[in-house]
mmCIF file of the N, C-alpha and C atoms, coordinates in Angstrom:
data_MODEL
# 
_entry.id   MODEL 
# 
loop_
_atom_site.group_PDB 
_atom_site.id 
_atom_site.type_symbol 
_atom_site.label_atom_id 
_atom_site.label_alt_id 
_atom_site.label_comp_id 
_atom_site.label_asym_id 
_atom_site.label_entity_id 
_atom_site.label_seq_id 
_atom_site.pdbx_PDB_ins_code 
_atom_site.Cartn_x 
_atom_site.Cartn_y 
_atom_site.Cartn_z 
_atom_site.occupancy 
_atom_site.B_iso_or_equiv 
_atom_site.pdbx_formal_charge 
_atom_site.auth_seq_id 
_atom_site.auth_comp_id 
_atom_site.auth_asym_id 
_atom_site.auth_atom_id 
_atom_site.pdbx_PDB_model_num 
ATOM 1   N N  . UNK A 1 1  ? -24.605 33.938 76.531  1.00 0.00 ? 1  UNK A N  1 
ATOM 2   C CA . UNK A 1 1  ? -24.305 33.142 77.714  1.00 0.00 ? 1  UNK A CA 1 
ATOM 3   C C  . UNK A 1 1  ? -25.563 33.009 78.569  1.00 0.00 ? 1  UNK A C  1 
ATOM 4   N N  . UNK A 1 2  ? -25.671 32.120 78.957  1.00 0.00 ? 2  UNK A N  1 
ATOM 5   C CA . UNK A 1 2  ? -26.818 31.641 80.356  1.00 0.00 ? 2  UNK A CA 1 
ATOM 6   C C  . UNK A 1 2  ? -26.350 31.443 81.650  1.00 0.00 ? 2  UNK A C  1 
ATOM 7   N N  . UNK A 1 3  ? -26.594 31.593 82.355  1.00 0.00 ? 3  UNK A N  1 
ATOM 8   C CA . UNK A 1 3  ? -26.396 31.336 83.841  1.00 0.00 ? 3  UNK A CA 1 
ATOM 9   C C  . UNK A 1 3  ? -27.327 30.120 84.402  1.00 0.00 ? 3  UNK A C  1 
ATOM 10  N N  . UNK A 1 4  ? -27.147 29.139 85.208  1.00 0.00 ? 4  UNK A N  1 
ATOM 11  C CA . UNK A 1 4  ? -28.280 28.196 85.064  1.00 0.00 ? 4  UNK A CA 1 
ATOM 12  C C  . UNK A 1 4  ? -27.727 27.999 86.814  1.00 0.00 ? 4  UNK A C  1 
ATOM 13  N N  . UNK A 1 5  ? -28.885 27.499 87.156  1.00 0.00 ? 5  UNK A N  1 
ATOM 14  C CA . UNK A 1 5  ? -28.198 26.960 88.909  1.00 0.00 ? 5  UNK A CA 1 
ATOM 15  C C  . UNK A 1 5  ? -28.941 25.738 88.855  1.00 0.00 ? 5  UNK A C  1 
ATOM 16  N N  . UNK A 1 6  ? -28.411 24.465 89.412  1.00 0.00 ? 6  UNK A N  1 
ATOM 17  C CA . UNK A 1 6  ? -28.279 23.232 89.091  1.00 0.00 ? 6  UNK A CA 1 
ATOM 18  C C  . UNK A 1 6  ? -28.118 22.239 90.658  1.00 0.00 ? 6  UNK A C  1 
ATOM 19  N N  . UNK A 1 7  ? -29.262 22.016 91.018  1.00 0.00 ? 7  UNK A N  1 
ATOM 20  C CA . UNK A 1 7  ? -29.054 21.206 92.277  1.00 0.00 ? 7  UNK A CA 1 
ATOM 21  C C  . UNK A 1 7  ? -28.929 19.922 92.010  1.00 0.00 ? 7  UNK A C  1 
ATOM 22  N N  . UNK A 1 8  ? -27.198 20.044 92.831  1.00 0.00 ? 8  UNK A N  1 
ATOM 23  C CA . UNK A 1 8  ? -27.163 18.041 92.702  1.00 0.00 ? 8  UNK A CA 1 
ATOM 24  C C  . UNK A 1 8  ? -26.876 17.515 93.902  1.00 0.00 ? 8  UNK A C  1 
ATOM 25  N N  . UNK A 1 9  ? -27.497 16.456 94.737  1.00 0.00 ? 9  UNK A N  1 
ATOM 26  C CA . UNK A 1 9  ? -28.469 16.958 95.658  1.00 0.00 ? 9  UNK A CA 1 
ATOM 27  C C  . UNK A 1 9  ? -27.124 15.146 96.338  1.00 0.00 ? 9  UNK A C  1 
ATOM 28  N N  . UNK A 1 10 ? -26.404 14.635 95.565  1.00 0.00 ? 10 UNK A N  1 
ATOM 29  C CA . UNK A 1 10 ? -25.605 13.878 96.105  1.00 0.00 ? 10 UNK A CA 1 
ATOM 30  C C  . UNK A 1 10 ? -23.905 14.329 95.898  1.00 0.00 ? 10 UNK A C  1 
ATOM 31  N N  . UNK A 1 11 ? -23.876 15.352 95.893  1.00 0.00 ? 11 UNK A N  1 
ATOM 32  C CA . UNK A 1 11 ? -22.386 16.471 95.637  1.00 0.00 ? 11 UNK A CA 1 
ATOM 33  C C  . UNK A 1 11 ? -21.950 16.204 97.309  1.00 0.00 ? 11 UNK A C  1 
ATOM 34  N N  . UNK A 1 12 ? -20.696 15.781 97.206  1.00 0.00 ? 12 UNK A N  1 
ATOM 35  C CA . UNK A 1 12 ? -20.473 15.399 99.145  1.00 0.00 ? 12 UNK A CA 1 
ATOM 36  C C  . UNK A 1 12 ? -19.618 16.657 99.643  1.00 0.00 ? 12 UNK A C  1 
ATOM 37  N N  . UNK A 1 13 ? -18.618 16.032 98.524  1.00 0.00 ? 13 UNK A N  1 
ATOM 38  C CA . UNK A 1 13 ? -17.393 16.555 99.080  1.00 0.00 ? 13 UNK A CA 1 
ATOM 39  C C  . UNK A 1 13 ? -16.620 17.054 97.795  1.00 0.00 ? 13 UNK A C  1 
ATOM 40  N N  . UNK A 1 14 ? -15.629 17.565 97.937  1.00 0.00 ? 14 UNK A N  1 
ATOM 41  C CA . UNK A 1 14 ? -14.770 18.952 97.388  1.00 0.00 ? 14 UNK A CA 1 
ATOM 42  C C  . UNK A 1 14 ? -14.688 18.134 95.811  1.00 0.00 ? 14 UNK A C  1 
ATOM 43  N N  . UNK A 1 15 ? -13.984 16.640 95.719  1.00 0.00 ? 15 UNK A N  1 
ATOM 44  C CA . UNK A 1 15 ? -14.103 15.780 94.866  1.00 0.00 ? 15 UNK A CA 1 
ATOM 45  C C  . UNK A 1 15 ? -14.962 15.649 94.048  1.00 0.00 ? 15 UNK A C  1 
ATOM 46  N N  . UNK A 1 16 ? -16.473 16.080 94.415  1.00 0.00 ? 16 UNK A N  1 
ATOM 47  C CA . UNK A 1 16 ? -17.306 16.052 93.580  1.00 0.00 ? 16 UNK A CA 1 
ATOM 48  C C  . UNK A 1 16 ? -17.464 17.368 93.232  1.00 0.00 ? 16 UNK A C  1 
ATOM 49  N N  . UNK A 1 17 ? -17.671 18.440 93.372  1.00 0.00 ? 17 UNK A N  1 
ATOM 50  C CA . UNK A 1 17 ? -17.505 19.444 92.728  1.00 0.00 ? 17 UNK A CA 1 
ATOM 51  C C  . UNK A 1 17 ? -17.048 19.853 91.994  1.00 0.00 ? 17 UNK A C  1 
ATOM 52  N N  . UNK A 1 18 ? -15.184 19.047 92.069  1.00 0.00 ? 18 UNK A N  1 
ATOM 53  C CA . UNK A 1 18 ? -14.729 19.243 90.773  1.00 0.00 ? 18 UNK A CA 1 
ATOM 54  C C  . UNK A 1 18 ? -14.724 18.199 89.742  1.00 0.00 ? 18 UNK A C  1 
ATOM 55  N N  . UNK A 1 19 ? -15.256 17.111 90.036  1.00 0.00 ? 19 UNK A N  1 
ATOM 56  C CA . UNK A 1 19 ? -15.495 16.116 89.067  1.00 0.00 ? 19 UNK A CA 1 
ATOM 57  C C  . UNK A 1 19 ? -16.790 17.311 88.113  1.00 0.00 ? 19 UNK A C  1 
ATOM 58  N N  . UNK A 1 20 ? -18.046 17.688 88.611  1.00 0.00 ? 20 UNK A N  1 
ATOM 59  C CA . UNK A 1 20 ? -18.847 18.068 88.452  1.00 0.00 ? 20 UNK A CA 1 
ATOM 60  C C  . UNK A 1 20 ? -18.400 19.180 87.215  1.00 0.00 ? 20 UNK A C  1 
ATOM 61  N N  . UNK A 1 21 ? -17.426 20.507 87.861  1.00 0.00 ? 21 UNK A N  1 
ATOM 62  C CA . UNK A 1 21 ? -16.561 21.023 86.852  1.00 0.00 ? 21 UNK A CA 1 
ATOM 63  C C  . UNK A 1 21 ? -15.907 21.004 85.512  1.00 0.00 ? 21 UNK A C  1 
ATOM 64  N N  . UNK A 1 22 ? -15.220 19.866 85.407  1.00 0.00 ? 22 UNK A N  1 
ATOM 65  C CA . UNK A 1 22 ? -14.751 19.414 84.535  1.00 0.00 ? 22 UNK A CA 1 
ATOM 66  C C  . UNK A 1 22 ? -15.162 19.029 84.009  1.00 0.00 ? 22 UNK A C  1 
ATOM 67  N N  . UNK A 1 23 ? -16.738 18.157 84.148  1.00 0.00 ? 23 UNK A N  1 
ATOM 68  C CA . UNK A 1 23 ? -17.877 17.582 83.344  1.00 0.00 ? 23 UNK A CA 1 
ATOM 69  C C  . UNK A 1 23 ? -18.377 18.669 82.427  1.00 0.00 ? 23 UNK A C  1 
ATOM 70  N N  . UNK A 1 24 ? -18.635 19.594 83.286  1.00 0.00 ? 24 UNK A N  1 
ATOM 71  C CA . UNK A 1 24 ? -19.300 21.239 82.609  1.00 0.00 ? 24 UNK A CA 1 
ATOM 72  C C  . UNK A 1 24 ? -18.106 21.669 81.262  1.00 0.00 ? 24 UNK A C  1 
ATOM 73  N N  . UNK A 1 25 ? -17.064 22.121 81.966  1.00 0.00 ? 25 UNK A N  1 
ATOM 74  C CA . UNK A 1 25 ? -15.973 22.498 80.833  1.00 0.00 ? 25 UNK A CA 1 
ATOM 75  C C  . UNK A 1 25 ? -15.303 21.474 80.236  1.00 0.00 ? 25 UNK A C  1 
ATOM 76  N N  . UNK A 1 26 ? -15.783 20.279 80.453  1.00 0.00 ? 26 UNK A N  1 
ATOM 77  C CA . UNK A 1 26 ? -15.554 19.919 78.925  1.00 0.00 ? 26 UNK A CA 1 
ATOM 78  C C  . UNK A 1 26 ? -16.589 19.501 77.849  1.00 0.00 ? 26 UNK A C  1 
ATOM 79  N N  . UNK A 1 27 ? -18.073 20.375 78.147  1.00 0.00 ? 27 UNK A N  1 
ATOM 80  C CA . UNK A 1 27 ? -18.787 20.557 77.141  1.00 0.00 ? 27 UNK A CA 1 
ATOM 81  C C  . UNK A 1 27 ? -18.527 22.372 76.565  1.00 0.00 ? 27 UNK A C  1 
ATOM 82  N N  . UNK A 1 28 ? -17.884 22.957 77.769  1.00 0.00 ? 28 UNK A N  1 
ATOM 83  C CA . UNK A 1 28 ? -17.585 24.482 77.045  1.00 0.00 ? 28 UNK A CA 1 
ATOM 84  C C  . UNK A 1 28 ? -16.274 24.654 78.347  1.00 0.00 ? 28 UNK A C  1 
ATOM 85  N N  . UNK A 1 29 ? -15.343 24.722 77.766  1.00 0.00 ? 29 UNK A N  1 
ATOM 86  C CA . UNK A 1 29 ? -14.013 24.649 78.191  1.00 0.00 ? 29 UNK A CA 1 
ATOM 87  C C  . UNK A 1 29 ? -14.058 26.588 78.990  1.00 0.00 ? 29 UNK A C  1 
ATOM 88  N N  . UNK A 1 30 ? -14.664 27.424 78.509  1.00 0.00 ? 30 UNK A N  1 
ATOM 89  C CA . UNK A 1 30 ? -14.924 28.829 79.073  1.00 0.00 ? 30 UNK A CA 1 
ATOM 90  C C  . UNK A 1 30 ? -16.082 28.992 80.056  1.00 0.00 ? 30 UNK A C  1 
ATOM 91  N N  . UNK A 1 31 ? -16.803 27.923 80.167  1.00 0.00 ? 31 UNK A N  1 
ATOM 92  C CA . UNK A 1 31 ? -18.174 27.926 81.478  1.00 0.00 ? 31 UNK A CA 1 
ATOM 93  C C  . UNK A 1 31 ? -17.426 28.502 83.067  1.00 0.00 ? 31 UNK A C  1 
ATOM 94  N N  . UNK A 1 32 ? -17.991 28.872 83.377  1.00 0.00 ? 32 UNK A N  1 
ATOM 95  C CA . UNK A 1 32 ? -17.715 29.422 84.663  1.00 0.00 ? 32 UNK A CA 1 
ATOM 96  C C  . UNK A 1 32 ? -18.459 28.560 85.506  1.00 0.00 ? 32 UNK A C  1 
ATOM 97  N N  . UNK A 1 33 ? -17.889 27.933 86.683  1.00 0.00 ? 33 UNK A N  1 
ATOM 98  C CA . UNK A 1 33 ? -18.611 26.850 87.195  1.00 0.00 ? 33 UNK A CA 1 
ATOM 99  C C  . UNK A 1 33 ? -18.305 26.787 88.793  1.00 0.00 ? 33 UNK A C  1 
ATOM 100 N N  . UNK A 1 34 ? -19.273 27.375 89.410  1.00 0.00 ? 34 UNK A N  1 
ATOM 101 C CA . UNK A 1 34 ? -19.389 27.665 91.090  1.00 0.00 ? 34 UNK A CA 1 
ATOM 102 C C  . UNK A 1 34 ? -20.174 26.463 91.835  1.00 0.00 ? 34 UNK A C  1 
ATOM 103 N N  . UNK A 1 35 ? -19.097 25.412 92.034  1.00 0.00 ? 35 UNK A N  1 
ATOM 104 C CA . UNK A 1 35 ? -20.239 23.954 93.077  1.00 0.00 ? 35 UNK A CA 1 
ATOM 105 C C  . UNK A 1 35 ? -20.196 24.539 94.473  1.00 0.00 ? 35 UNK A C  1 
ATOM 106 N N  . UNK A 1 36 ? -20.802 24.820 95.346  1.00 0.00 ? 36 UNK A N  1 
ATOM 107 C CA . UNK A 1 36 ? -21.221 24.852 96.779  1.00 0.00 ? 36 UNK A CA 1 
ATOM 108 C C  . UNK A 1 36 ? -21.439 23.887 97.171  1.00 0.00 ? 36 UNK A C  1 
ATOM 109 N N  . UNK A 1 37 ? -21.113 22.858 97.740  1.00 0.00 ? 37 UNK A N  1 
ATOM 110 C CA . UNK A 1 37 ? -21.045 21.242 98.529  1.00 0.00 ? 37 UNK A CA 1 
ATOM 111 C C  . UNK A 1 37 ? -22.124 21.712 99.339  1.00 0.00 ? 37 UNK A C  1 
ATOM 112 N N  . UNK A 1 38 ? -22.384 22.748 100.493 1.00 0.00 ? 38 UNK A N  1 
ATOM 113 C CA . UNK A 1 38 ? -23.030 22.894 101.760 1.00 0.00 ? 38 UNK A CA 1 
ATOM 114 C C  . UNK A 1 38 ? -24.054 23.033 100.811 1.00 0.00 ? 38 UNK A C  1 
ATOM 115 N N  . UNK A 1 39 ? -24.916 23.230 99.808  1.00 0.00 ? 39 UNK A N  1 
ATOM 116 C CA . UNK A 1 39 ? -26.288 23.789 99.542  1.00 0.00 ? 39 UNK A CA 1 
ATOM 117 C C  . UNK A 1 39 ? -26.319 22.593 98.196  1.00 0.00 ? 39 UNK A C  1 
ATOM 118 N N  . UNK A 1 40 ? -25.706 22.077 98.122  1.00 0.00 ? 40 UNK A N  1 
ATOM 119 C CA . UNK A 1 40 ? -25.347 21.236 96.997  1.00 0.00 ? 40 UNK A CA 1 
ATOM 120 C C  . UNK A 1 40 ? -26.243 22.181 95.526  1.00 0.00 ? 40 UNK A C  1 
ATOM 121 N N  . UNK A 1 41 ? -26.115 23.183 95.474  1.00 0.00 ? 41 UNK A N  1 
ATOM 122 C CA . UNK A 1 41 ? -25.676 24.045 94.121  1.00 0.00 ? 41 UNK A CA 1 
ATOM 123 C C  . UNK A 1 41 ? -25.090 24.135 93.224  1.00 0.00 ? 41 UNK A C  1 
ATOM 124 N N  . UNK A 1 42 ? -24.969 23.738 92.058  1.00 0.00 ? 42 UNK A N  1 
ATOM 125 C CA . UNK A 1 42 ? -23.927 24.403 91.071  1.00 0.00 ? 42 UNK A CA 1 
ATOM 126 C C  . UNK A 1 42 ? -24.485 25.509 90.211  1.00 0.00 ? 42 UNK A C  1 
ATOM 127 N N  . UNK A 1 43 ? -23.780 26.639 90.259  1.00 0.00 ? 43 UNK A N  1 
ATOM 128 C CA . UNK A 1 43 ? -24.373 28.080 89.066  1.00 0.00 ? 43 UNK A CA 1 
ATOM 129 C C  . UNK A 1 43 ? -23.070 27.884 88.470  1.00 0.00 ? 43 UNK A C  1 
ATOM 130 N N  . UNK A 1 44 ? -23.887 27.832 87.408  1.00 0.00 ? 44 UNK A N  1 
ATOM 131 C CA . UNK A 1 44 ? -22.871 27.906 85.882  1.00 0.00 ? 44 UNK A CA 1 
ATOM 132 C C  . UNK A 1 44 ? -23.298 29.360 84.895  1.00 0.00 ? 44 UNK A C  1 
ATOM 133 N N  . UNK A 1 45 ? -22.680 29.264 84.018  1.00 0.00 ? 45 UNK A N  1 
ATOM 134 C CA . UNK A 1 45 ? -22.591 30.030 83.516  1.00 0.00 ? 45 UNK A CA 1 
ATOM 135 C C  . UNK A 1 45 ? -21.838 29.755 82.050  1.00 0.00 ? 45 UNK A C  1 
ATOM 136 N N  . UNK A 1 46 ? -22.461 29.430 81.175  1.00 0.00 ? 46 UNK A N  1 
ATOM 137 C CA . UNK A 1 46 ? -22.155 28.468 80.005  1.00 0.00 ? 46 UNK A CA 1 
ATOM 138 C C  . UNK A 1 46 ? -23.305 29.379 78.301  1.00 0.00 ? 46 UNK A C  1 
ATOM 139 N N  . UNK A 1 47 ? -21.988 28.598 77.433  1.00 0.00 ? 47 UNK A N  1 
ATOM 140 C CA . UNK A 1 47 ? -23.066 28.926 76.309  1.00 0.00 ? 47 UNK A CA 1 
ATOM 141 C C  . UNK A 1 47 ? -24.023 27.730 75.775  1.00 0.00 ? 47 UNK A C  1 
ATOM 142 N N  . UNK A 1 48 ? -23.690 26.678 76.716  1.00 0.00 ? 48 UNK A N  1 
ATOM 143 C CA . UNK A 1 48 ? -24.415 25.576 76.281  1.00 0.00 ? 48 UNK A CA 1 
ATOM 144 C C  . UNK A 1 48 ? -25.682 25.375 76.705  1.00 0.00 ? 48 UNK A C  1 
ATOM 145 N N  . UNK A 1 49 ? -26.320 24.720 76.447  1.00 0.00 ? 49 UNK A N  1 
ATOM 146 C CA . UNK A 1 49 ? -27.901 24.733 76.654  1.00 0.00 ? 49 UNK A CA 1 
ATOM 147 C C  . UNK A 1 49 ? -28.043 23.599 77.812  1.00 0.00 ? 49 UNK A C  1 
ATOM 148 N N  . UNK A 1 50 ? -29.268 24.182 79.038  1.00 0.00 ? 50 UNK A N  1 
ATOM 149 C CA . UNK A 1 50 ? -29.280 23.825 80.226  1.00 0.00 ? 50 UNK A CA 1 
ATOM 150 C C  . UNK A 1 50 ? -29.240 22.235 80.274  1.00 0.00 ? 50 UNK A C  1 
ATOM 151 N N  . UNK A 1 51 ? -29.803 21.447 78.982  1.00 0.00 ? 51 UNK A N  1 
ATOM 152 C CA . UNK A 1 51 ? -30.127 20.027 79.037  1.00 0.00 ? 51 UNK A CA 1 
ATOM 153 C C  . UNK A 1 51 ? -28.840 19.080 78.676  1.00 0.00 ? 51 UNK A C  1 
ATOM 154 N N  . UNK A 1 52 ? -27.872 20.030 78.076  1.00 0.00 ? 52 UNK A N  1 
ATOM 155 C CA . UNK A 1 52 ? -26.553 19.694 77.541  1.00 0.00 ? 52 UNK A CA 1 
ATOM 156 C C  . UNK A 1 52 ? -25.565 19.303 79.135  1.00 0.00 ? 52 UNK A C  1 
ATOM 157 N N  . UNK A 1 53 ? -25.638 20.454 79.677  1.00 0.00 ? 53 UNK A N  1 
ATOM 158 C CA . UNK A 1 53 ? -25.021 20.696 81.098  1.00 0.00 ? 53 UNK A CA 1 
ATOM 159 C C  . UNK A 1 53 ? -25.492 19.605 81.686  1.00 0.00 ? 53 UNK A C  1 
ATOM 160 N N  . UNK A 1 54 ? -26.936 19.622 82.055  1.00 0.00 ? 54 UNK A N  1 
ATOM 161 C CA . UNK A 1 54 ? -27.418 18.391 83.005  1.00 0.00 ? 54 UNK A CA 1 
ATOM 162 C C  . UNK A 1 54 ? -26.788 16.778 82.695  1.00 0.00 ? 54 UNK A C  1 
ATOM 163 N N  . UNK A 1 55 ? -26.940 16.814 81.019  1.00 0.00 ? 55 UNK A N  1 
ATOM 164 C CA . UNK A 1 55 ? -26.611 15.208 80.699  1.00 0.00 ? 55 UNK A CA 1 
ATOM 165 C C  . UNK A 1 55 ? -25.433 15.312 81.297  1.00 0.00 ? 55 UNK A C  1 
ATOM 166 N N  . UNK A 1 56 ? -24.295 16.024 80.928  1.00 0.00 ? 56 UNK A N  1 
ATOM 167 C CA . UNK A 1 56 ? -22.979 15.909 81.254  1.00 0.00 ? 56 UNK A CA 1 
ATOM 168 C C  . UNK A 1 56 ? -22.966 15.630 82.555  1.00 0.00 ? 56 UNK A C  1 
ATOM 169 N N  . UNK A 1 57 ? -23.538 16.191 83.439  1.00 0.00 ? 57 UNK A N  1 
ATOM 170 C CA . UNK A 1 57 ? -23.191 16.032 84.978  1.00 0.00 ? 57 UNK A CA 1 
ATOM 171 C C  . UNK A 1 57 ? -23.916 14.630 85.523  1.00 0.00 ? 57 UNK A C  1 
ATOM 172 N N  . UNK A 1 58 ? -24.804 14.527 84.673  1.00 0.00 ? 58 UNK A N  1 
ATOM 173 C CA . UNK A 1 58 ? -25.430 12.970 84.792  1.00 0.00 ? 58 UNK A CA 1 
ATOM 174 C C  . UNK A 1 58 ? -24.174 11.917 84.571  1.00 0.00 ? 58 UNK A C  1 
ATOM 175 N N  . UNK A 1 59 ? -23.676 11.747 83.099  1.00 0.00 ? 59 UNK A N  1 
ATOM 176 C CA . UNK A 1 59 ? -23.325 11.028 82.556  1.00 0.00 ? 59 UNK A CA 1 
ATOM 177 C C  . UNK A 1 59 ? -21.676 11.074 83.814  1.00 0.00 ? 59 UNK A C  1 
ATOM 178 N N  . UNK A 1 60 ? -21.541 11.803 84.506  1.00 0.00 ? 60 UNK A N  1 
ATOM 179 C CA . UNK A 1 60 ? -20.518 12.289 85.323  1.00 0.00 ? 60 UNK A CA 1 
ATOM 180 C C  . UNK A 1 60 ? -20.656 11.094 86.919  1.00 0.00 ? 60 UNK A C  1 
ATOM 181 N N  . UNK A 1 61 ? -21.996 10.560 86.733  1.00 0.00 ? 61 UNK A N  1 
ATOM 182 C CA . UNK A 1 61 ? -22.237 9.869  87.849  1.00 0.00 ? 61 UNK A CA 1 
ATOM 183 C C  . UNK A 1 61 ? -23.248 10.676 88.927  1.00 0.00 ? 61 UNK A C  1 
ATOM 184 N N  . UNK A 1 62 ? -23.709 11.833 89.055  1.00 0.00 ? 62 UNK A N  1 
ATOM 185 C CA . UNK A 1 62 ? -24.257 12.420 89.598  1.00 0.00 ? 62 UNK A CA 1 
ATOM 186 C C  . UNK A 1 62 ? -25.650 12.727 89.457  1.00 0.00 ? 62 UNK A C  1 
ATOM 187 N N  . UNK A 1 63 ? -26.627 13.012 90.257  1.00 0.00 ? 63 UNK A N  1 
ATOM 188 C CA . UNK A 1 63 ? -28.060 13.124 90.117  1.00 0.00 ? 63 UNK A CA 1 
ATOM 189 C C  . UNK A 1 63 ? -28.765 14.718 89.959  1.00 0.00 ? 63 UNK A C  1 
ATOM 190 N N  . UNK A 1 64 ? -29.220 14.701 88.902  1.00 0.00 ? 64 UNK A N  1 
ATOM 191 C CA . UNK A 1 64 ? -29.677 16.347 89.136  1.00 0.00 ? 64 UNK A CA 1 
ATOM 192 C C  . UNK A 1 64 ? -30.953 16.382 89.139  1.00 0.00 ? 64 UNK A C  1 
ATOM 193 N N  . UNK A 1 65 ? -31.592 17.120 90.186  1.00 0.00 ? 65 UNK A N  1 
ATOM 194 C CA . UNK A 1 65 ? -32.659 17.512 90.260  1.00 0.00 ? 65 UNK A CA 1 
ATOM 195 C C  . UNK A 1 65 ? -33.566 18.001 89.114  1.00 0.00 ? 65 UNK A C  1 
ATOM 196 N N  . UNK A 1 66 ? -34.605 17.676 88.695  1.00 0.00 ? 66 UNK A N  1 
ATOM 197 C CA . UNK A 1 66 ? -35.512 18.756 87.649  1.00 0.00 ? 66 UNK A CA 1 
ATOM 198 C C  . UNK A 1 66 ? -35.751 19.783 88.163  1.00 0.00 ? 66 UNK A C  1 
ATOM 199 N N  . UNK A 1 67 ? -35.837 20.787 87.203  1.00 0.00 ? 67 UNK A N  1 
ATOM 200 C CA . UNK A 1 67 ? -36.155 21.880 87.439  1.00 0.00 ? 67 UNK A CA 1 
ATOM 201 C C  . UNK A 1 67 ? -37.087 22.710 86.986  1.00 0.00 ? 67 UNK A C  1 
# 
């Protein structure tokens, strides 16, 4: 497992967090997935690989920072 923290830096509101979520687990349905709206953060915690996660949350409508 990896832990990855993931700034998405247009996350508003509660809605997007869990859109964001569900993007994550449904590339690994067991990811553990913590969005913070106020710091616009997400720490995951996944067996998938960090670039896998990002597309998903891309392809989700959302912008992620490089890291």
């Amino acid at each position: 497992m990896t832990t990855l923290t993931i700034k998405v830096p247009d996350m508003a509101c509660g809605a997007c967090a869990e859109t964001i979520t569900k993007a994550v687990q449904g590339l690994d349905p067991a990811a553990s997935v913590k969005a913070d709206v106020e710091t616009k953060a997400v720490d995951i915690t996944t067996s998938v690989n960090a670039d896998a996660v990002k597309e998903a949350i891309a392809k989700a409508g959302y912008t992620v920072n490089p890291r």
